[in-house]
ROPAKOL-506782 format. One line per 8 residues: their letters; for each residue x, z, y of N, C-alpha, C. Coordinates in steps of 0.2 Angstrom, whole numbers, plus 5000, padded with zeros to 4 digits. Each point is the difference from the previous one (the first is absolute). Layout:
BEGIN
a	X/Z/Y/X/Z/Y/X/Z/Y  ...
end
This chain:
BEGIN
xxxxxxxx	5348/5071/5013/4996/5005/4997/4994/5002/5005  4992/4999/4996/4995/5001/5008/5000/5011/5000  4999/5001/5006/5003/5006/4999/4989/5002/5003  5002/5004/4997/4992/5006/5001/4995/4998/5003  5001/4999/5008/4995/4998/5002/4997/4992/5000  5006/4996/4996/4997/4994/4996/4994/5000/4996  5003/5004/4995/4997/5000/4996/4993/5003/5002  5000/5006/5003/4993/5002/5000/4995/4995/5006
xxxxxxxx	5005/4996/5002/4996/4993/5002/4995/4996/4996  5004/4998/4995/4999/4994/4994/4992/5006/4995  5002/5004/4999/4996/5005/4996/4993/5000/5003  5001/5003/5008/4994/4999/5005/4996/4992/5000  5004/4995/5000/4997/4996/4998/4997/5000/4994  5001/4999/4996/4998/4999/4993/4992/5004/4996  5002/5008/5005/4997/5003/4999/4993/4997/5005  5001/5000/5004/4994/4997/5007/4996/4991/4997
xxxxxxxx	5006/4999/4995/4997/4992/4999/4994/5001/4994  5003/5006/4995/4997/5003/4992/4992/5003/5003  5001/5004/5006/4994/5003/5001/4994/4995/5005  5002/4997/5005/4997/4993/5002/4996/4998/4989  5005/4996/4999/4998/4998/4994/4993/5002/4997  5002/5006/4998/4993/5004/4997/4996/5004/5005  4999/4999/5007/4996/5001/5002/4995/4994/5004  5005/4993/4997/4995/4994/5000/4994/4997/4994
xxxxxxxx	5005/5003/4994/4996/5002/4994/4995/5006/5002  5000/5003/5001/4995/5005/5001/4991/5000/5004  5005/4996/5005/4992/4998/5005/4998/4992/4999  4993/5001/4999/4998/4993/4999/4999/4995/5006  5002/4994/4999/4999/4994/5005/4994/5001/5002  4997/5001/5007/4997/5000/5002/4994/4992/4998  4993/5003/5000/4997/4995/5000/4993/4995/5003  5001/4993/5002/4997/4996/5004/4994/4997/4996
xxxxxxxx	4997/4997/5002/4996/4996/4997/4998/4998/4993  4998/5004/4994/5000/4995/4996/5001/5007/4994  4999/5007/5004/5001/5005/4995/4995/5002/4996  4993/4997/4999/4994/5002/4999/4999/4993/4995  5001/4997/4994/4998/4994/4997/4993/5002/4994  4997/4996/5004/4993/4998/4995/5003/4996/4994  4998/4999/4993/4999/4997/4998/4995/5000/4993  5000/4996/4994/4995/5001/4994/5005/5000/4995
xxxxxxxx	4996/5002/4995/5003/5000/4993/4992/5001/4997  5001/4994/4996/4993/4999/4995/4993/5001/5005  4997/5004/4999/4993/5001/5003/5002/5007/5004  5005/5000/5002/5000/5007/5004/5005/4998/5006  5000/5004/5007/5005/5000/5004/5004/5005/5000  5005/4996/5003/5008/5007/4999/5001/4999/5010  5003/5006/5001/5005/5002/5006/5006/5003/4998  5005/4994/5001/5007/4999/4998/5001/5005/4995
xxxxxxxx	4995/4993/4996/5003/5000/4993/4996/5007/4994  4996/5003/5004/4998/5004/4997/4991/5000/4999  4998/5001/4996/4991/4999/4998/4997/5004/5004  4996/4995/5004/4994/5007/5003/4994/4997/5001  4996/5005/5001/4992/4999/5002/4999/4999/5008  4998/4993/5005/4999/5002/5005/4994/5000/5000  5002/5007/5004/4994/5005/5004/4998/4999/5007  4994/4996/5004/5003/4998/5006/4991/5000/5005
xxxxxxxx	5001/4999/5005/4995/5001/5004/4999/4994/5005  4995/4998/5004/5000/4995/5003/5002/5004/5008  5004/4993/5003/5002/5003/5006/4998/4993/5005  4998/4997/5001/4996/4995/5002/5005/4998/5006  4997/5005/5006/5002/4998/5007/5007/5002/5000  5003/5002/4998/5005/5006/4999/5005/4995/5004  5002/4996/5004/5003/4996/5004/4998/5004/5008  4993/5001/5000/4998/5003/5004/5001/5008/5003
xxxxxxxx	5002/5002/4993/5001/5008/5001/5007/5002/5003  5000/5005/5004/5008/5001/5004/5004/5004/4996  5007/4999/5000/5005/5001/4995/5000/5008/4998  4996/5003/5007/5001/5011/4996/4992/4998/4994  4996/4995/5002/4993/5001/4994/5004/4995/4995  5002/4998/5001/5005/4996/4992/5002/5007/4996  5004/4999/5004/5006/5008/4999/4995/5005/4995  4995/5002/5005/4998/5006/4995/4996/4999/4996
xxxxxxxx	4994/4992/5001/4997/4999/4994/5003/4998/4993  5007/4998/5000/5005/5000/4995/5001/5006/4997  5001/5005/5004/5001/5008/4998/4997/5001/4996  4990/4999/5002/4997/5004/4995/4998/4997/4995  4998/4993/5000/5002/4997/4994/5005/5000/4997  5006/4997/4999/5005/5003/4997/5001/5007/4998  4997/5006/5001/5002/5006/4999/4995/5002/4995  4994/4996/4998/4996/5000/4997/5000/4994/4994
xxxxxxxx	5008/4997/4999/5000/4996/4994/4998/4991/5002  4997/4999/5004/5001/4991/5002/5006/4998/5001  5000/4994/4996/5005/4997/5001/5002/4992/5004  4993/4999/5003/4998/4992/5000/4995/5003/5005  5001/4993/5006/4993/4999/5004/4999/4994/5002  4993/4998/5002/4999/4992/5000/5000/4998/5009  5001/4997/5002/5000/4998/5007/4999/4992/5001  4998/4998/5005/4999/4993/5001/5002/4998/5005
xxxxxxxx	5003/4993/4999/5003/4999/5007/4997/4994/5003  4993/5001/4998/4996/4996/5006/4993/5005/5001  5000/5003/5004/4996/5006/5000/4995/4999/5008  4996/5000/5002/4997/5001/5004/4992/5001/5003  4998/5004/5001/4996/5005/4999/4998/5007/5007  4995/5000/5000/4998/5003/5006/5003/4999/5007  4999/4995/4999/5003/4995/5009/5010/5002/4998  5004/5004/4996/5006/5000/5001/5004/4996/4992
xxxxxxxx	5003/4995/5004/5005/4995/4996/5005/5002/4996  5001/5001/4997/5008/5003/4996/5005/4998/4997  4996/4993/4999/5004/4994/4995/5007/4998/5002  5003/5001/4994/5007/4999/5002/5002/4993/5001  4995/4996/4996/5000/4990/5002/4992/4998/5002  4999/4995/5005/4994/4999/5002/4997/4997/4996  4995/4996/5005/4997/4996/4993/5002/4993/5000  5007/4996/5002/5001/4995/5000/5008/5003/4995
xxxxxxxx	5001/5005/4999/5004/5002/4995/5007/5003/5003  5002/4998/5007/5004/5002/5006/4998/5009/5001  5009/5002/4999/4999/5007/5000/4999/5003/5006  4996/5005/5001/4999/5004/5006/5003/5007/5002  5004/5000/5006/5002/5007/5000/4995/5004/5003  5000/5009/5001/5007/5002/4995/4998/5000/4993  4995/4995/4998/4998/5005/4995/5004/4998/4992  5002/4994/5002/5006/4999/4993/5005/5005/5002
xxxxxxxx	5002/5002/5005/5005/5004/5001/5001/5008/4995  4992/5001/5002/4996/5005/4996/5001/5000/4994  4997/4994/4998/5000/4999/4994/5006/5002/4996  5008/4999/5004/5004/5000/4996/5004/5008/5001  4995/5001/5004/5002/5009/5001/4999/5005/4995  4994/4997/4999/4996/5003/4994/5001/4999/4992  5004/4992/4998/5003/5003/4995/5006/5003/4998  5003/4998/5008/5006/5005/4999/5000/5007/4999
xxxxxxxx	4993/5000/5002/5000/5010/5000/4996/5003/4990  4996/4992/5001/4999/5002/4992/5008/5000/4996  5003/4994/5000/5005/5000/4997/5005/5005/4999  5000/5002/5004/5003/5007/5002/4998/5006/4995  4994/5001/5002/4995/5003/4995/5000/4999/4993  5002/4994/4998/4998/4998/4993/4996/4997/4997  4992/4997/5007/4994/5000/4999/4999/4993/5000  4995/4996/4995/4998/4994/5001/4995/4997/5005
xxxxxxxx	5001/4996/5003/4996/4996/5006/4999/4994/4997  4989/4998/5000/4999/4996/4998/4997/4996/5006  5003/4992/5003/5000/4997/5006/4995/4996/4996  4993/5000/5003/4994/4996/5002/4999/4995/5003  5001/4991/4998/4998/4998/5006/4992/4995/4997  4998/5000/5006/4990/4996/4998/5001/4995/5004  4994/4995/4994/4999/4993/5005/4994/5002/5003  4997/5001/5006/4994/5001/5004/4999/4997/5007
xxxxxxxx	4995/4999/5001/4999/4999/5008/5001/5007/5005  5007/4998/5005/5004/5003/5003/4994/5006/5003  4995/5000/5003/4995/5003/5004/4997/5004/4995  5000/5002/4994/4996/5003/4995/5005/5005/4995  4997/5007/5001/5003/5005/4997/5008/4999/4997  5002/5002/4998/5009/5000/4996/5004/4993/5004  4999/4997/5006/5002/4996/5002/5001/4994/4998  5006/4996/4996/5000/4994/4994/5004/4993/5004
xxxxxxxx	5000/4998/4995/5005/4992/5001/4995/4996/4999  5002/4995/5006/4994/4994/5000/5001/4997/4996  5004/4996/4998/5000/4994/4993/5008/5003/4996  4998/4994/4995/5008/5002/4997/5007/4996/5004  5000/4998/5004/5005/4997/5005/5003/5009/5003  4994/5004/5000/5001/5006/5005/5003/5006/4995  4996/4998/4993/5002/5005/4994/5008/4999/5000  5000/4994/4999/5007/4998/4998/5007/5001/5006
xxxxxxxx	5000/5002/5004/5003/5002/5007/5001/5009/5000  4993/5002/4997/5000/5009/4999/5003/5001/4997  5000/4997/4993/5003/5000/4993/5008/5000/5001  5003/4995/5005/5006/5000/4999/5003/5004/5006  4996/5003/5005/5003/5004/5003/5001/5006/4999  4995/5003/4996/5001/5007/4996/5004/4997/4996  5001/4998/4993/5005/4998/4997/5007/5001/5002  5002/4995/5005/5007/4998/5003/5002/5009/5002
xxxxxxxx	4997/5001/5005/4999/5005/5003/5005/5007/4998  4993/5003/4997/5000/5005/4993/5005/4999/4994  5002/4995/5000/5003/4999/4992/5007/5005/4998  5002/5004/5007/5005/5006/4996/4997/5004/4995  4995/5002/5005/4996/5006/4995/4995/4998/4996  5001/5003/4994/4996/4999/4993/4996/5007/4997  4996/5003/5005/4996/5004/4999/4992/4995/5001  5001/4996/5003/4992/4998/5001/5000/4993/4995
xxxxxxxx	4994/4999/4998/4998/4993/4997/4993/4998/5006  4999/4994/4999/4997/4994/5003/4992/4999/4998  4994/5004/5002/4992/4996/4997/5000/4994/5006  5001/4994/4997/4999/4995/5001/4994/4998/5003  4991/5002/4998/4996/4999/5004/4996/5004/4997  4999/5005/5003/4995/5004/4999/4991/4998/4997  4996/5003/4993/4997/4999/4998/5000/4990/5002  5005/4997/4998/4999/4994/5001/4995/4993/4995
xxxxxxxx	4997/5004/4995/4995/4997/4996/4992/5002/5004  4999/5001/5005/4993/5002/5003/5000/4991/5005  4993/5002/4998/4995/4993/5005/5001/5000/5006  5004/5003/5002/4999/4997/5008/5007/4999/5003  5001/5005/5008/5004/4995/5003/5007/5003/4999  5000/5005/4994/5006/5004/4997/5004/4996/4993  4996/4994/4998/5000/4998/4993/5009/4994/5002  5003/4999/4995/5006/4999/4998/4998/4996/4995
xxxxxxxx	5003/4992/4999/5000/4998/4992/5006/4999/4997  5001/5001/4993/5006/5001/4997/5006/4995/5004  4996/4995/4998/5006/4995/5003/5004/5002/5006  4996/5004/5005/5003/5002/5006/5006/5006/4999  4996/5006/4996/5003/5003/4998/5007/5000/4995  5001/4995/4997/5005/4997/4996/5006/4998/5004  4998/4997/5005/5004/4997/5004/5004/5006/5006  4994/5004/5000/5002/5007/5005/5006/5003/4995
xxxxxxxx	5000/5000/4994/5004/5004/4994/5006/4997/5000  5000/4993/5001/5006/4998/4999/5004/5000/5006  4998/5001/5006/5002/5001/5006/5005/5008/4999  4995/5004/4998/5004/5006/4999/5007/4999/4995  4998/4998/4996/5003/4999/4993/5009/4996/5003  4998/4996/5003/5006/4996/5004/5003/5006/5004  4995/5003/5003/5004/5005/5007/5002/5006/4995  4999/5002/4999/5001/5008/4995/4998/4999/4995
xxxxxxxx	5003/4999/4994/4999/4998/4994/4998/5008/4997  5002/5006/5000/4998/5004/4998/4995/5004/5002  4995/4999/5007/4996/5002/5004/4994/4999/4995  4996/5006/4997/4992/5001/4996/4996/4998/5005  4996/4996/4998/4993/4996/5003/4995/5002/4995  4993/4999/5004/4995/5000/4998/4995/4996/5003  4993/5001/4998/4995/4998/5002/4992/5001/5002  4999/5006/5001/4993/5005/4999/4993/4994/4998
xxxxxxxx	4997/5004/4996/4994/4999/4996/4994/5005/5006  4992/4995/5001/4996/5005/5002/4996/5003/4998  4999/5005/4999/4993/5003/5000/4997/4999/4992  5005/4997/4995/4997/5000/4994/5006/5001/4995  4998/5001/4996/5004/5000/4992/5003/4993/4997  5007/5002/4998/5003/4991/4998/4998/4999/4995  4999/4993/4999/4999/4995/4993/5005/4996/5000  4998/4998/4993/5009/4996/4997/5001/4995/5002
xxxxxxxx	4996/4995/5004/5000/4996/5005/5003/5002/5008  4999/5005/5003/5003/5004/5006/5008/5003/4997  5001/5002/4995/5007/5002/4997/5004/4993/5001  4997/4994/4997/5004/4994/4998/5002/4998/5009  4995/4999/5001/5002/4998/5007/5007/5004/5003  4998/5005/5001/5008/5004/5005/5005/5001/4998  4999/4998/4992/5008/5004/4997/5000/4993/4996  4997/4993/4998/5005/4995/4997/4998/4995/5007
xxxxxxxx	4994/5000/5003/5002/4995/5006/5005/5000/5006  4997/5008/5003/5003/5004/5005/5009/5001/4998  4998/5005/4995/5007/5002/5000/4999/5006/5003  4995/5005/5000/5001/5007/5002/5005/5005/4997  5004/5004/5004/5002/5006/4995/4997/5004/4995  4994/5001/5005/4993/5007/4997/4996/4998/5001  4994/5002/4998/4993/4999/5003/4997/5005/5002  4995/5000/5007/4997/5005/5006/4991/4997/4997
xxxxxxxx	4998/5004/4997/4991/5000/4998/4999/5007/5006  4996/4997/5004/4995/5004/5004/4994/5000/4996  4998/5004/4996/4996/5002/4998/4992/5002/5003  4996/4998/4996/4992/5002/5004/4999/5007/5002  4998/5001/5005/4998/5007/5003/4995/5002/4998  4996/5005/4996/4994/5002/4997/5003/5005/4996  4993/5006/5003/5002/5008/4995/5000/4999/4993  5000/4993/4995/5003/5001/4994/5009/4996/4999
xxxxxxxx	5001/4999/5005/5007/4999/5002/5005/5002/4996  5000/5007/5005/5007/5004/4998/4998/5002/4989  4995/4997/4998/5000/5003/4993/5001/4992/4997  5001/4996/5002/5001/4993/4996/5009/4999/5002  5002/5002/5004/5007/4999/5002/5005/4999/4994  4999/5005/4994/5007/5001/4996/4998/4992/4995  4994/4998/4998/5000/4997/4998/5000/4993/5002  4997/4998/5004/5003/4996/5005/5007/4997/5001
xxxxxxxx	5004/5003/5001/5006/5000/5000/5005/4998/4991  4995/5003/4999/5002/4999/4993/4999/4993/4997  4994/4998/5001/4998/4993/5000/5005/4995/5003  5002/5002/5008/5005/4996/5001/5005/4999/4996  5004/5004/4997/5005/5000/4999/5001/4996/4993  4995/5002/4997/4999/4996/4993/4997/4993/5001  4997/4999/5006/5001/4993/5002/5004/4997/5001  5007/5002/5004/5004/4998/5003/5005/4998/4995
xxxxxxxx	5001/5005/4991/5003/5000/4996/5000/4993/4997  4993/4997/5000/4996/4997/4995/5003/4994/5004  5001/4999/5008/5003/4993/5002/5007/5002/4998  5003/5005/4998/5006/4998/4999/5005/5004/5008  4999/5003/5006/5001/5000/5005/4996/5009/5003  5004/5005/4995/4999/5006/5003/5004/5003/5004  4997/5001/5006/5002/5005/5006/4996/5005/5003  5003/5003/5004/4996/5005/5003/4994/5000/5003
xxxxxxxx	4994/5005/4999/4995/5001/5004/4999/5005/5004  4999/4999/5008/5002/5003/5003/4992/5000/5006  4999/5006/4998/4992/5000/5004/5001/5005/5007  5000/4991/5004/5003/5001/5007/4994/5003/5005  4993/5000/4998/4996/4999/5004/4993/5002/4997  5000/5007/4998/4993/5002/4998/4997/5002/5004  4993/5006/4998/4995/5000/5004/5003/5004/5008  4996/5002/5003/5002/5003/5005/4994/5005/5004
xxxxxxxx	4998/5007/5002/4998/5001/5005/4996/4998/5007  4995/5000/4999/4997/4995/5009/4999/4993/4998  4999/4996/4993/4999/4993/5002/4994/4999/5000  4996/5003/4994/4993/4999/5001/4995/5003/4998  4996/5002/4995/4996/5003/4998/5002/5007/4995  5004/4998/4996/5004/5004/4997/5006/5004/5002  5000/5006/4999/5004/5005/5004/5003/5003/4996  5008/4997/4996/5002/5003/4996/5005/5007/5000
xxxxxxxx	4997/5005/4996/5003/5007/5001/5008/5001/4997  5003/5004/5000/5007/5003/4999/5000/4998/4992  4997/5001/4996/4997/5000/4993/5001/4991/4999  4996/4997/5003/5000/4994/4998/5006/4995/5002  5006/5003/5005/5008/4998/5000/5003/5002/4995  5001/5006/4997/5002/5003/4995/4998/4994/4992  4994/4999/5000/4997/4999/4996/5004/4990/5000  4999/4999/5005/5005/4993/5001/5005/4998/4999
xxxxxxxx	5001/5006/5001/5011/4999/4999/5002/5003/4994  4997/5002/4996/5000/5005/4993/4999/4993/4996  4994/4996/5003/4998/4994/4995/5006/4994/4999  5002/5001/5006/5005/4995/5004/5007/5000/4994  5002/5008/5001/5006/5003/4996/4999/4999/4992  4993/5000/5000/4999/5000/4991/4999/4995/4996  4997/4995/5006/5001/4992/4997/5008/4996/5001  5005/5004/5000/5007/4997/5002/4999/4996/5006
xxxxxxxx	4998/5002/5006/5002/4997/5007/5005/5002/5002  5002/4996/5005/5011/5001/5003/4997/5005/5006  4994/5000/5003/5000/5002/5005/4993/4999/5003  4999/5004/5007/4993/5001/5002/4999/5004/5007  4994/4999/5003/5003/5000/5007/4993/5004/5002  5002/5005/5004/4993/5004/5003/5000/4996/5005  4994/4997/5000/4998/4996/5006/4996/5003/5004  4999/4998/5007/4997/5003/5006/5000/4995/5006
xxxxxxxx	4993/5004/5006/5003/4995/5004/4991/5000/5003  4996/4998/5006/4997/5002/5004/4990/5001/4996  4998/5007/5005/4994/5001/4999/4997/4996/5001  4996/4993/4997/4995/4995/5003/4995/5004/5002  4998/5007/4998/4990/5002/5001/5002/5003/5005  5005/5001/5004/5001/5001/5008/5002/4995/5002  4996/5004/5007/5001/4993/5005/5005/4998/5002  5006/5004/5003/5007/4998/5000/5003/4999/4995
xxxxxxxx	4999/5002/4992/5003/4999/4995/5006/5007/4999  4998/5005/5005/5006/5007/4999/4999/5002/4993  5002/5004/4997/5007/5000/5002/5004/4990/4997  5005/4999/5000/5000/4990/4998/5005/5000/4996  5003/5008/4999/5006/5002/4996/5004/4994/5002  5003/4997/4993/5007/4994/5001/4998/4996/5003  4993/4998/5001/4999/4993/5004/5003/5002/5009  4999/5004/5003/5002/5002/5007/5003/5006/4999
xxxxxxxx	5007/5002/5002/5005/5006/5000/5003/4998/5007  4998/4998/5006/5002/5000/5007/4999/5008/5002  4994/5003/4999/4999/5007/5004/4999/5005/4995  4999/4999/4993/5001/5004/4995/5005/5000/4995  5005/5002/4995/5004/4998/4996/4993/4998/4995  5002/4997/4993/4995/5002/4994/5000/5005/4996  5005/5007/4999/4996/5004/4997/4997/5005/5004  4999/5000/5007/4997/5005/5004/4994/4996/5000
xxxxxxxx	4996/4994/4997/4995/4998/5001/4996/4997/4992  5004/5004/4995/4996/5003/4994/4997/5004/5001  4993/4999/4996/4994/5007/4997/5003/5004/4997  4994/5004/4999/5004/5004/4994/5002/4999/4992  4994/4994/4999/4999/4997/4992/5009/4996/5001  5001/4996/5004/5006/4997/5001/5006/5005/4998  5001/5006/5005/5004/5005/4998/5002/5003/4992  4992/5001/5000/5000/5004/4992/5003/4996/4996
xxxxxxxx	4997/4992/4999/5006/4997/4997/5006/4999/5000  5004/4997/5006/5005/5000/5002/5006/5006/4998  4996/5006/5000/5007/5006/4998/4998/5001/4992  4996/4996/4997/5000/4999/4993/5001/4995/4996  5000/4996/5002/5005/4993/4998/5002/4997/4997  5010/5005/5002/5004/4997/4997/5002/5004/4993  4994/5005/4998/4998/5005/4993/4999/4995/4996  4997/4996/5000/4997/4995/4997/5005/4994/4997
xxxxx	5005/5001/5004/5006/4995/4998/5006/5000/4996  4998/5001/4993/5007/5003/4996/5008/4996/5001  5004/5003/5000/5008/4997/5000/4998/4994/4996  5003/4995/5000/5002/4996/4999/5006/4999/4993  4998/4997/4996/5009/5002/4994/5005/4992/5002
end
């Protein structure tokens, strides 16, 4: 016969196992890499699983920028509705290097190191990172990969690398349809896609357009040669811009219908403040991303980034963040926009 203090033995246990139980049920498993997932559905992007509009900003050097100007410039953009920022991982610019792979495609510390700090912190966040790499000659602005031996080396490093986390997608070569020493031809491209494709099968690629509007001939190429996920149109810079945008985009998309292969438009790279003659106000951001939202784009990006008509090029916003973060080196047209923005961007159904 088990006598009293047995029993309130067996009891004590059962009871200490039942509450264990339900308070393992209670608290969520902690989570590592992989809590942030991009993905698409039809012509629009989702974050795990859900439809949304990104809303995002160029972050250029941001490899360069120290972990409290990360810190806080994620504060105020995120606290102001962005969702997404662009960076590149071969950046180099006002004599400071930041490229997380050089130009033979071999990674460089700390900055990949950086690199991976950064999406952990976006991840964390919730926020989209899109990782930039350019073919160019190593000595000349945004740094770049000497040939495609060296592409192909970047390509698998960041790959391999990053492949926990699935908040960031992959622009494969920036504005890679220009004449010069940034140009990419599909073939090359093709082969760079299936590189990813074998490594991460589920990693979104792209391939940036420059400085023009696509034709059904630039659609065929990326999305039945290439194999893009989306399409990136850097659109022409001129004060009738921001009013062509909604239908612009429109045209893609009905292009894109007509081959048979629609996906998202996502305008990674419009005008910006300080490039040249043109000096676009608060009104004409508003005015771009409104056209942007109205032509069904998945997405779209306040770009920024250094005064050419000074001699230093100050303030250089995202191109240089070593001794300024980037929102302490917005104007005020910059601002105005920025805390008006994400008004512009209805929910998502």
């Amino acid at each position: 016969m088990m006598r009293w203090p047995g029993v309130i033995g067996v009891l004590m246990v059962v009871l200490t196992a039942s509450w264990a139980a339900a308070q393992a049920d209670r608290v969520p498993t902690p989570q590592g890499p992989g809590k942030t997932a991009l993905g698409i559905e039809g012509t629009r992007f989702t974050i795990n699983g859900e439809p949304v509009f990104l809303l995002g900003f160029s972050y250029y050097g941001g490899l360069g920028a120290s972990e409290e100007f990360l810190r806080r410039d994620l504060d105020d953009f995120q606290r102001r509705g962005f969702n997404w920022l662009r960076l590149w991982a071969t950046w180099n610019a006002y004599g400071q290097d930041v490229s997380a792979v050089d130009p033979t495609g071999a990674v460089r510390a700390p900055y990949m190191a950086r690199l991976k700090g950064l999406l952990a912190e976006c991840d964390r966040r919730g926020m989209i990172v899109d990782v930039t790499l350019n073919r160019q000659k190593a000595t000349t602005r945004g740094g770049g990969l000497a040939d495609f031996e060296a592409h192909r080396r970047a390509v698998e490093a960041l790959v391999e690398t990053f492949k926990p986390y699935r908040n960031w997608y992959l622009d494969l070569a920036n504005e890679r349809d220009v004449g010069d020493a940034r140009f990419v031809d599909c073939e090359q491209l093709q082969r760079l896609r299936e590189l990813v494709r074998r490594l991460d099968p589920q990693r979104l690629v792209t391939a940036s357009f420059g400085g023009h509007d696509l034709s059904e001939g630039d659609l065929r190429d990326v999305l039945t040669t290439v194999g893009v996920d989306f399409v990136c149109p850097h659109r022409p810079r001129h004060p009738g811009s921001p009013g062509q945008t909604e239908a612009r985009t429109r045209e893609a998309l009905a292009m894109m219908k007509k081959l048979g292969k629609s996906v998202p438009v996502h305008h990674q790279e419009p005008f910006r403040r300080g490039y040249g003659g043109w000096s676009p106000q608060a009104a004409d951001f508003l005015t771009d991303l409104r056209g942007a939202i109205a032509g069904g784009a998945a997405g779209w990006c306040f770009h920024n980034g250094g005064q050419r008509t000074a001699a230093d090029e100050r303030p250089r916003r995202s191109f240089d963040m070593g001794q300024q973060r980037l929102f302490e080196q917005l104007d005020d047209q910059e601002i105005r926009f920025v805390d008006a923005a994400a008004a512009q961007v209805k929910p998502s159904k």
